[in-house]
C-alpha positions as CSV (number, residue, x, y, z in Angstrom):
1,X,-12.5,20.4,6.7
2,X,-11.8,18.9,3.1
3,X,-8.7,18.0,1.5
4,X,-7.5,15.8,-0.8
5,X,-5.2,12.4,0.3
6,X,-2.8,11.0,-2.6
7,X,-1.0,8.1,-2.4
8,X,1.8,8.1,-4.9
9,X,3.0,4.7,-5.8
10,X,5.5,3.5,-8.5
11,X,2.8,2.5,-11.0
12,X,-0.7,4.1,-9.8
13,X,-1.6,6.6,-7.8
14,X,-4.3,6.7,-5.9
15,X,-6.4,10.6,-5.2
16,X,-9.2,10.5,-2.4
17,X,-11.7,13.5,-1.4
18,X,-11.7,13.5,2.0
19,X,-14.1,16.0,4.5
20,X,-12.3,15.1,7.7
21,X,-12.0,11.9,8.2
22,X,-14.6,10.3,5.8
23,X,-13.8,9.7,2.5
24,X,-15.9,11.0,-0.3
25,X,-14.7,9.5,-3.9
26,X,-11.4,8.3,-5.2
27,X,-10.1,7.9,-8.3
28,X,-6.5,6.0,-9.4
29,X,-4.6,7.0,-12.1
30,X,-1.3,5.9,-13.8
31,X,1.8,7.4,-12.0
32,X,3.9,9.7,-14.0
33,X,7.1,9.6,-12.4
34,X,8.5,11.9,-14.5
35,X,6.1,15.2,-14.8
36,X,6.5,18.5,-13.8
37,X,4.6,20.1,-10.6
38,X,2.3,22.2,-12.9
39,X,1.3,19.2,-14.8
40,X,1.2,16.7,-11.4
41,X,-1.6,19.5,-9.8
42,X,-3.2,19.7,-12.8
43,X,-4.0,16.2,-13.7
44,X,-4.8,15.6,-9.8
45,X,-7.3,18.5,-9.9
46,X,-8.5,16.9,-13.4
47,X,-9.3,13.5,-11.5
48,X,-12.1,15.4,-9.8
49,X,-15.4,16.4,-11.2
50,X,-14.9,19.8,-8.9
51,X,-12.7,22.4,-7.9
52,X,-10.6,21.4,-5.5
53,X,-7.8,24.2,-6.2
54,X,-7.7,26.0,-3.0
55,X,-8.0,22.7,-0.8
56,X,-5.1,21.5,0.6
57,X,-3.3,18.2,-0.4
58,X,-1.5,15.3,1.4
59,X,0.7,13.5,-0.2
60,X,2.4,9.9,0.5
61,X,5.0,9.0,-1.9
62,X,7.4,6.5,-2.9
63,X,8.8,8.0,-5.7
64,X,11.7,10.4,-5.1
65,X,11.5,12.2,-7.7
66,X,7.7,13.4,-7.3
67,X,7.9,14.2,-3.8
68,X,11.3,16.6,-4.6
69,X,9.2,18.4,-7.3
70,X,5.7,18.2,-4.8
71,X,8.0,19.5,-2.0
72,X,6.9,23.0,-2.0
73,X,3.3,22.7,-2.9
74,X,1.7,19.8,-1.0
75,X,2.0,18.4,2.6
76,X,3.9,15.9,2.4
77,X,3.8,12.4,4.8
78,X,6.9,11.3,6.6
79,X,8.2,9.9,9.8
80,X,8.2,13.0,11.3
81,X,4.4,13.9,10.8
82,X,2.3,13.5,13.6
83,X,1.5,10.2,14.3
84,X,-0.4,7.8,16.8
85,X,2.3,5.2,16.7
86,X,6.5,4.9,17.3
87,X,8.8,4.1,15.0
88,X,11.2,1.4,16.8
89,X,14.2,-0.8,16.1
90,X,14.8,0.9,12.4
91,X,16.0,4.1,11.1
92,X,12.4,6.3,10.9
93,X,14.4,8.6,7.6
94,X,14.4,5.0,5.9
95,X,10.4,4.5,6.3
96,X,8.7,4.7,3.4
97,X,5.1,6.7,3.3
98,X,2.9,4.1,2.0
99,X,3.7,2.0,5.5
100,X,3.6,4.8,7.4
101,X,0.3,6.2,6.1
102,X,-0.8,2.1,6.2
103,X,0.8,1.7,9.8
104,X,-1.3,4.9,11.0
105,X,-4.4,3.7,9.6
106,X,-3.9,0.2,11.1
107,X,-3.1,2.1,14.7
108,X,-6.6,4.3,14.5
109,X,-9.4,1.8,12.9
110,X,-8.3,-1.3,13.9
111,X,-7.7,-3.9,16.6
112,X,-3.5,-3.8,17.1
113,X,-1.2,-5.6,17.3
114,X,-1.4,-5.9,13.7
115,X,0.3,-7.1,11.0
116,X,-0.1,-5.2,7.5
117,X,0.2,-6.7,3.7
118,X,0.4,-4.1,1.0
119,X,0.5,-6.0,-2.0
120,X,1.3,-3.4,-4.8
121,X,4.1,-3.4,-7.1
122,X,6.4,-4.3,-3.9
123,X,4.9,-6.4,-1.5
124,X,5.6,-5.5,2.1
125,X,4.6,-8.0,5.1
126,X,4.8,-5.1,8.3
127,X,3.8,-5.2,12.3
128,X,2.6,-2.7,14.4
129,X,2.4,-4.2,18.3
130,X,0.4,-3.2,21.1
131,X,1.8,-0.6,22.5
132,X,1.3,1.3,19.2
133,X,5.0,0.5,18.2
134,X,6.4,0.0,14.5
135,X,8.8,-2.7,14.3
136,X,9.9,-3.4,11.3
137,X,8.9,-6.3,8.6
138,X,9.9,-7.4,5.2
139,X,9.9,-6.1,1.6
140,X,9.3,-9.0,-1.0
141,X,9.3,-8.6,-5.0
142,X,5.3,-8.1,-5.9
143,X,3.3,-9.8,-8.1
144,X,3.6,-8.1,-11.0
145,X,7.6,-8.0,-11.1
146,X,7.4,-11.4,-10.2
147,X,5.6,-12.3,-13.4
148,X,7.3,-9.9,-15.7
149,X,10.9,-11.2,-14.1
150,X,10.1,-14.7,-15.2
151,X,8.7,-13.9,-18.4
152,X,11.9,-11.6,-19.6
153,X,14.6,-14.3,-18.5
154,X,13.0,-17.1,-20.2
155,X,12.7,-17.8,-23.9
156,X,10.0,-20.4,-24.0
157,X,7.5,-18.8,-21.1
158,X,5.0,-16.0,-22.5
159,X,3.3,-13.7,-20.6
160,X,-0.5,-14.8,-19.1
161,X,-3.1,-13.2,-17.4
162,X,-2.9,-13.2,-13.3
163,X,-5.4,-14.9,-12.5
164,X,-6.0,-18.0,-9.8
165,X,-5.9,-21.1,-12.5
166,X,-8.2,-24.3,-11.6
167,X,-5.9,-26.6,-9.4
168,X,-2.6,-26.0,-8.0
169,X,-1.1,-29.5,-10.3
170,X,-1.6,-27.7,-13.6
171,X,-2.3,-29.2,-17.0
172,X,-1.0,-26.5,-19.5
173,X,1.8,-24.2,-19.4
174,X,-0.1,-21.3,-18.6
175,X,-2.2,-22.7,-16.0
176,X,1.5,-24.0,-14.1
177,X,3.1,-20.5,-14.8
178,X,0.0,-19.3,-12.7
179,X,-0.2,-21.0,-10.2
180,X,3.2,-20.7,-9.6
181,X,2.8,-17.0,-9.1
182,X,-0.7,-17.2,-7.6
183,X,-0.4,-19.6,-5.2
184,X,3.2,-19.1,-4.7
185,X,2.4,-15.2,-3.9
186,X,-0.3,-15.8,-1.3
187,X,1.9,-18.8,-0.1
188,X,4.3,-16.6,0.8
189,X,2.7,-14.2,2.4
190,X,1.0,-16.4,4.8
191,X,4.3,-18.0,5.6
192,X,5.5,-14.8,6.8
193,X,2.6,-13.5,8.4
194,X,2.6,-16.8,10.7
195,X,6.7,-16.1,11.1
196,X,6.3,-12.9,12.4
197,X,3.2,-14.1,14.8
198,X,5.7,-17.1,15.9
199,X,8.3,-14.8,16.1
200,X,6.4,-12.0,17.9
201,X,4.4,-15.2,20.1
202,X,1.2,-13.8,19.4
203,X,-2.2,-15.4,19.9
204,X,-4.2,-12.9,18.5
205,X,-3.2,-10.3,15.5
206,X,-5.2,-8.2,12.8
207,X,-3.7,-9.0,9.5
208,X,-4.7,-6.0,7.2
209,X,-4.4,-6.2,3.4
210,X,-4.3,-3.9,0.7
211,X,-2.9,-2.7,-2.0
212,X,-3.4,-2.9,-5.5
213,X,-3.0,-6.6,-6.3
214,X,-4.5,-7.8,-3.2
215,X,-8.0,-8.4,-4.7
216,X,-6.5,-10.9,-6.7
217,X,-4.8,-12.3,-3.9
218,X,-7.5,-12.7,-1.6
219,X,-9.4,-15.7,-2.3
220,X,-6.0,-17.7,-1.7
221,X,-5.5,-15.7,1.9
222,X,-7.0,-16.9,5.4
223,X,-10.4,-15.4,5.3
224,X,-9.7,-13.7,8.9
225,X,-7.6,-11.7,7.0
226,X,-9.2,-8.0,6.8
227,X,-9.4,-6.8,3.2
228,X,-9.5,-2.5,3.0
229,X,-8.7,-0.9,-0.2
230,X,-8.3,2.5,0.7
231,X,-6.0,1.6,3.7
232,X,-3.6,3.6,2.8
233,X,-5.6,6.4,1.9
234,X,-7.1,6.4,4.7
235,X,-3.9,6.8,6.7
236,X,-3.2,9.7,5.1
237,X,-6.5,11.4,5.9
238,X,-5.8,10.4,9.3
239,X,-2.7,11.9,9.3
240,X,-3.9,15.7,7.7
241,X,-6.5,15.2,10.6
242,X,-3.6,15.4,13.5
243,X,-1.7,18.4,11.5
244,X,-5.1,20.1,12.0
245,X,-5.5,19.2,15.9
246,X,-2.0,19.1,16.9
């Protein structure tokens, strides 16, 4: 069957055309946390070079807001959709649907345990064990809030492009400002993916990453760690695939 997946976020969302499990195109867009339901359908049917109007829609978001108005019209992703993992040690309500949809994918396409990055406008560090259980992880500031955090409460620092500069000892300001955010981003998300192996005692572990500043990210990251895009995305399609089989 078809359907369309959409991953809500608090600055882009992401739309994907979906028959069953494979996905067919997706598109991002900017994320509109303030429109109506009309308008929200509208621009997601817009997105597609197709009618998609009668197909049905699953939705993971973050933003309260859109998935009060969405409520009624779309299928929306939660801890208590059908999933191929437990939540454990942490209150399921609190979950958010980006990890879930992320933790789901992570359970059915890859190796577990694993440890998921989603580097978007939070950055979340997460781990899924073996026995298909959710046990928590860590939300950090992300990159982008990093940057524009720094560059509000400080007179003399301007704003500069996120990019990886030269060398880590930087000659100018911009290159220092960064590489500070840069290499201090990837730094720490290394740090705690080897935390929560240490912590976990694990010998072997798929780190997934994804999200929307990971690309950036990823020539400073372990190259064993497992780049996927549509991770999320994909996790969602996985998900409207069990409402349909359950």
């Amino acid at each position: 069957m078809r359907f369309v997946a959409v991953d809500i976020g608090n600055s882009k969302t992401r739309l994907g055309l979906f028959q069953d499990a494979a996905l067919q195109t997706a598109h991002s867009i900017p994320t509109d946390k303030h429109s109506t339901v009309d308008l929200l359908l509208q621009h997601y049917r817009d997105v597609f070079q197709e009618d998609i109007t009668d197909l049905p829609l699953f939705v993971a978001s973050v933003v309260p807001t859109l998935s009060h108005v969405l409520r009624d019209e779309v299928t929306l992703i939660h801890h208590e959709s059908p999933l191929n993992f437990e939540i454990k040690r942490i209150q399921a309500n609190t979950l958010g649907a980006d990890i879930i949809a992320g933790s789901q994918a992570a359970v059915r396409f890859y190796q577990i345990p694993a440890i998921v990055i989603d580097a978007g406008t939070a950055t979340t560090v997460t781990y899924i064990n073996k026995e298909k259980a959710f046990l928590g992880g860590v939300i950090c500031p992300g990159l982008g809030i990093s940057a524009k955090a720094l560059f509000e409460q400080t007179s003399a620092l301007d704003p500069v492009d996120l990019v990886i500069p030269p060398s880590v000892i930087a000659h100018t300001t911009e290159h220092a400002i960064q590489g500070g955010l840069m290499f201090g981003h990837a730094g720490m998300i290394t740090s705690l993916v080897e935390r929560i192996k240490k912590e976990e005692q694990l010998d072997a572990v798929s780190v997934l990453c994804t999200g929307g500043v990971s690309h950036a990210l990823l020539p400073l990251l372990p190259q064993d760690y497992i780049f996927d895009p549509e991770l999320v995305l994909k996790g969602i399609a996985s998900i409207a695939m069990n409402h349909y089989t359950h």
